[in-house]
Legacy VTK file of the C-alpha trace (Angstrom):
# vtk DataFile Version 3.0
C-alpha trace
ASCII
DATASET POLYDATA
POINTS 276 float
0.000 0.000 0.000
1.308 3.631 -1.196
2.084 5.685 1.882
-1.300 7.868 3.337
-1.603 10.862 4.884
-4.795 13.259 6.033
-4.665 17.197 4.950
-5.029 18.558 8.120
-7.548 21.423 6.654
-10.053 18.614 6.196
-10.767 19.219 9.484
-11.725 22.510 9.487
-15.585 22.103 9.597
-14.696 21.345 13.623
-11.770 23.724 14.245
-11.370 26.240 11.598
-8.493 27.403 10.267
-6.275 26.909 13.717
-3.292 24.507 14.457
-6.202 22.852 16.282
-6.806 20.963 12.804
-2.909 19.909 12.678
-3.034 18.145 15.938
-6.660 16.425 15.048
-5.162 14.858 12.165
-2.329 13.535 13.773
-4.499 11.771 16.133
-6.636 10.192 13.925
-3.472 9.833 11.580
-1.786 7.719 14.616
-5.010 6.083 15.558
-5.392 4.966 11.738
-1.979 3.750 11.384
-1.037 5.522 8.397
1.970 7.331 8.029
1.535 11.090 8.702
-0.188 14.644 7.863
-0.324 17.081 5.442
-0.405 20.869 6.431
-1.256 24.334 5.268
0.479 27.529 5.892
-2.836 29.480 7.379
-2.691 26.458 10.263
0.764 27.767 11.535
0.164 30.213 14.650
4.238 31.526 13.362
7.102 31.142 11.598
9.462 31.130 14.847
11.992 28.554 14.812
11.197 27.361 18.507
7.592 27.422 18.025
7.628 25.612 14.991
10.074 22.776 16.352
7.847 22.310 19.416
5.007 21.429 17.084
7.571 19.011 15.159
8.130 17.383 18.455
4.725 17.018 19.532
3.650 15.325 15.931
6.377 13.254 15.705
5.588 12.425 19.157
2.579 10.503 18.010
4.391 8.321 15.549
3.326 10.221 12.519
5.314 12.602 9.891
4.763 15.588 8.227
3.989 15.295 4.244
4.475 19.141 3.042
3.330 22.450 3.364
0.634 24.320 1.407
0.684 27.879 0.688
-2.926 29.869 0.547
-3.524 31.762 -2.783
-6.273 33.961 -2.775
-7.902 33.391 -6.942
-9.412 36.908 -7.031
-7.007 38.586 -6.533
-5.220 40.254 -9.100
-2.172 39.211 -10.734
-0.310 42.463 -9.330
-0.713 40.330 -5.686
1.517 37.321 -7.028
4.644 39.777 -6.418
3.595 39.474 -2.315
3.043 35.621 -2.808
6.732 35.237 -4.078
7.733 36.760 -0.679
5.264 34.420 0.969
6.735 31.425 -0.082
10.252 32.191 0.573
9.273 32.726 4.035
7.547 29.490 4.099
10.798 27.706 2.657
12.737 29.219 5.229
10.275 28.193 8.304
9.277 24.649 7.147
12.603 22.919 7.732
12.323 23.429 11.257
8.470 21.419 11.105
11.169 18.382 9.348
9.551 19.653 5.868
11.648 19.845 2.429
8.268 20.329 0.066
5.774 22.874 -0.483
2.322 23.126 -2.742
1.689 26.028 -4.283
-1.207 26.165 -6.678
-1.983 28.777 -9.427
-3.734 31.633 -10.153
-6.975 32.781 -11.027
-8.243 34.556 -14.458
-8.942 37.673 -13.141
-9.472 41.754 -14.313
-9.440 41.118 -18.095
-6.882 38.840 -18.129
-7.004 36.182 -20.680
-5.732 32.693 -19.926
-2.786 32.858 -21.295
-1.466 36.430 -19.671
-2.330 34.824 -16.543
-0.170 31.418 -17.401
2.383 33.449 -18.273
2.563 35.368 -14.606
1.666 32.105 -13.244
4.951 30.135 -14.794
7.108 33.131 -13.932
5.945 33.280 -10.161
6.937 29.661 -10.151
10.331 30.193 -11.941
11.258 32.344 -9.378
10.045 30.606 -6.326
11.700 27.361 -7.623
14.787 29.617 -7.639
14.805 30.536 -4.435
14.072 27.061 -3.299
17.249 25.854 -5.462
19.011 27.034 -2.572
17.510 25.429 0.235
17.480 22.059 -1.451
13.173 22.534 -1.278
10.744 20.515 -3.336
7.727 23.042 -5.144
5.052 20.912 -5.548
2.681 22.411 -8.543
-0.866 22.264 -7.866
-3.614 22.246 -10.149
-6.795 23.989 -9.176
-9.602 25.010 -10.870
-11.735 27.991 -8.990
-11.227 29.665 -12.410
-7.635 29.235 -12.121
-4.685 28.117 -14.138
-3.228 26.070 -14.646
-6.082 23.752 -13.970
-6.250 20.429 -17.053
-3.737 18.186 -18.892
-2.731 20.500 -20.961
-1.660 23.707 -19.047
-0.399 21.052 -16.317
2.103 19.551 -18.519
2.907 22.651 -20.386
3.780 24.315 -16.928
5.501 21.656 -16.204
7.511 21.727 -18.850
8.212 25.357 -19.123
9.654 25.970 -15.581
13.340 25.264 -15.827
13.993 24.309 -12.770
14.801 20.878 -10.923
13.488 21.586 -7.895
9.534 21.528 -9.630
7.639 18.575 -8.704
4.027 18.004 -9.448
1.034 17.309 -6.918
-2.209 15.938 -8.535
-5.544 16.724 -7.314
-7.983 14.455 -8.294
-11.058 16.896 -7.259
-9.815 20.009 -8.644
-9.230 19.860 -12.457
-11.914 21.314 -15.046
-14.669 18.823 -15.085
-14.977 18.612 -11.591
-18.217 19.136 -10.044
-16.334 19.843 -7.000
-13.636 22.108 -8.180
-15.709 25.730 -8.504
-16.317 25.710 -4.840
-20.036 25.677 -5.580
-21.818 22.138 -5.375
-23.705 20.858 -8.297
-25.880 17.969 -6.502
-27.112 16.145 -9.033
-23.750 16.419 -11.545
-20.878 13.908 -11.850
-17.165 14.425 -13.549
-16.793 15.191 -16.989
-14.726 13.622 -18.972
-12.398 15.655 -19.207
-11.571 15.236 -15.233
-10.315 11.622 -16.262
-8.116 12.975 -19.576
-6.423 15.098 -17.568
-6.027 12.425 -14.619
-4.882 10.392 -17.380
-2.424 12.517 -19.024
-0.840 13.954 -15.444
-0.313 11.293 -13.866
2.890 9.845 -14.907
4.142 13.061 -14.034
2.846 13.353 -10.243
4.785 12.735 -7.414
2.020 12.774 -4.932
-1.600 12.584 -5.231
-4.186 14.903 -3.335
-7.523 12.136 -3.389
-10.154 14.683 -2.667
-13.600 13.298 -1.176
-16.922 14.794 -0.832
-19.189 12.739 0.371
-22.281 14.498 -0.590
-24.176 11.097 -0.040
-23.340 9.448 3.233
-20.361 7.522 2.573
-20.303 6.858 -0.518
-18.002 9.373 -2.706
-20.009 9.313 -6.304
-18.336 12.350 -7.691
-15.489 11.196 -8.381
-15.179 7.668 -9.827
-12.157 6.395 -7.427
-11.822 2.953 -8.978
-11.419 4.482 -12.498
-8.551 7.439 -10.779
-6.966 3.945 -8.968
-6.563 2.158 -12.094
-5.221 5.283 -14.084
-2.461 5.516 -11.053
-1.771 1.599 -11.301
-1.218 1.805 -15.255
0.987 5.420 -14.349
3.250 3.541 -12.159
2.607 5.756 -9.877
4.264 5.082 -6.257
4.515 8.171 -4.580
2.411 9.061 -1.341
-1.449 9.861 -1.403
-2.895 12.983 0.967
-6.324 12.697 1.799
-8.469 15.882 1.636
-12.055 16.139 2.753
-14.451 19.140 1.476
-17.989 18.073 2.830
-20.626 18.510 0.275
-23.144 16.395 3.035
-23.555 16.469 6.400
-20.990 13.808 7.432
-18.404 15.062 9.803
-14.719 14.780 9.275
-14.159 12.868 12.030
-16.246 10.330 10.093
-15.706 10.892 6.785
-11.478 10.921 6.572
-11.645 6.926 8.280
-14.068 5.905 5.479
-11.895 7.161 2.808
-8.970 5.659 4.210
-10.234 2.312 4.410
-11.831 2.972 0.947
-8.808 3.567 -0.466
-6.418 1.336 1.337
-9.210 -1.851 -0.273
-9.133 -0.293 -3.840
-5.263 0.005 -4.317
-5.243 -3.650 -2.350
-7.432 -5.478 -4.929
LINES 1 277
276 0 1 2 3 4 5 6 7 8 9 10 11 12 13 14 15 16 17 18 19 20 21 22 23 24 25 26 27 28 29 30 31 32 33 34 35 36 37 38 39 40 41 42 43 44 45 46 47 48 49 50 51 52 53 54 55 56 57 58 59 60 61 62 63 64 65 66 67 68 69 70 71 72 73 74 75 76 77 78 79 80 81 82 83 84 85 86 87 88 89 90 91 92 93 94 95 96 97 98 99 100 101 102 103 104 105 106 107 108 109 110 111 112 113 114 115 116 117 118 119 120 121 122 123 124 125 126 127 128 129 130 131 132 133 134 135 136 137 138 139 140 141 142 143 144 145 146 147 148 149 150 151 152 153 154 155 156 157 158 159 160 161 162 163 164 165 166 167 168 169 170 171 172 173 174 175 176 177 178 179 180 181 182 183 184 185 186 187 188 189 190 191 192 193 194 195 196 197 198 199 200 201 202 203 204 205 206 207 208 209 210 211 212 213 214 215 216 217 218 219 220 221 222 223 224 225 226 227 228 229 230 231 232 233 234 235 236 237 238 239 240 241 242 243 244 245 246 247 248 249 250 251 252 253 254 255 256 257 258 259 260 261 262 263 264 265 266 267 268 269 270 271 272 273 274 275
């Protein structure tokens, strides 16, 4: 079984956006016996060195690890704000080594003001030039994150041309399997009655000998039972990738099922399908 870990913001529906979420999922992380968490900068109370090895110590404490580090991007806001994101991120590459993290996620942008797709794919590949620069240095991984939320890059296509177009080794790739176009999931608004499109599987398909790690995002807008996304199908795609990297779990209720209930279900879930 590929290594598992639980996005600590899937636990937000109980403790917001607070570090309160970090320490949830490493109990149920310990409790499940899989191997660790996955984090998000807005979760972190600071960036001080002390502070942030305490919280290293009192994870690792419970037998678990942490994945990486996720960096909030706001997808209204204009592309002028991308200049203050840079800055973010070096910050975050300087603070997560002392959490015993070498990788962050950082997604796109959104198509904002009048921009057309490809200005904003342009910006976007150049923020990520530079912050793989700057993580050159500090021997950091940037995982690239596609997200829709009228983002880009967000399919197959921009995915691998990004991917491709960064010069940098220090680029990795993270795929989400909720958030590319053709996702009823992925514009933040729920469409009840509305499954993946097609497309959502060609881009699977076409990304994912290229990821390193896989985000497996569940809904669970029936009571456990995830029917938005067709997990067997995204298992076998993986399977024919070769794909062997780790797989983060991340839980955005649609339904009324609790994290605390839902993240176990789509562990076990998961853990049968990559078994058979």
């Amino acid at each position: 079984m590929l290594p598992l870990y639980l996005q600590a913001l899937s636990f937000s529906d109980i403790h917001g956006t607070s570090e309160d979420c970090i320490h949830a999922a490493a109990d149920m992380a310990a409790d499940l016996g899989i191997a660790g968490i996955d984090i998000e900068d807005r979760l972190l109370e600071s960036y001080e060195p002390h502070y942030l090895q305490q919280l290293a110590h009192q994870i690792e404490s419970r037998g678990v690890t942490f994945g990486h580090c996720g960096l909030i991007v706001d997808f209204r806001a204009p592309l002028s704000s991308i200049s203050f994101e840079i800055e973010r991120a070096k910050k975050l590459i300087d603070a997560v080594p002392y959490l015993g993290i070498s990788a962050i996620r950082v997604p796109g942008n959104g198509v904002v003001g009048g921009q057309t797709v490809e200005s904003t794919f342009t910006a976007v590949r150049k923020k990520f030039q530079q912050i793989c620069e700057y993580a050159e240095k500090y021997g950091a991984t940037v995982y690239l994150h596609n997200h829709n939320h009228g983002s880009t890059p967000s399919n197959g296509v921009q995915i691998i041309r990004m991917l491709d177009e960064v010069k940098s080794p220090t680029l990795s790739y993270v795929l989400d399997t909720g958030q590319f176009q053709g996702s009823p999931g992925a514009s933040g608004v729920s469409r009840p009655e509305k499954n993946a499109e097609p497309e959502l599987y060609d881009s699977i398909t076409a990304c994912a000998p290229r990821a390193r790690t896989v985000r497996a995002k569940f809904y669970f807008r029936r009571y456990a039972e995830e029917h938005w996304l067709d997990y067997p199908r995204i298992v076998r795609i993986l399977r024919s990738a070769n794909f062997q990297g780790p797989i983060s779990i991340v839980y955005e209720p649609r339904g009324k099922m609790l994290s605390t209930e839902a993240l176990p279900v789509a562990v076990r879930y998961l853990t049968k399908l990559f078994k058979n």
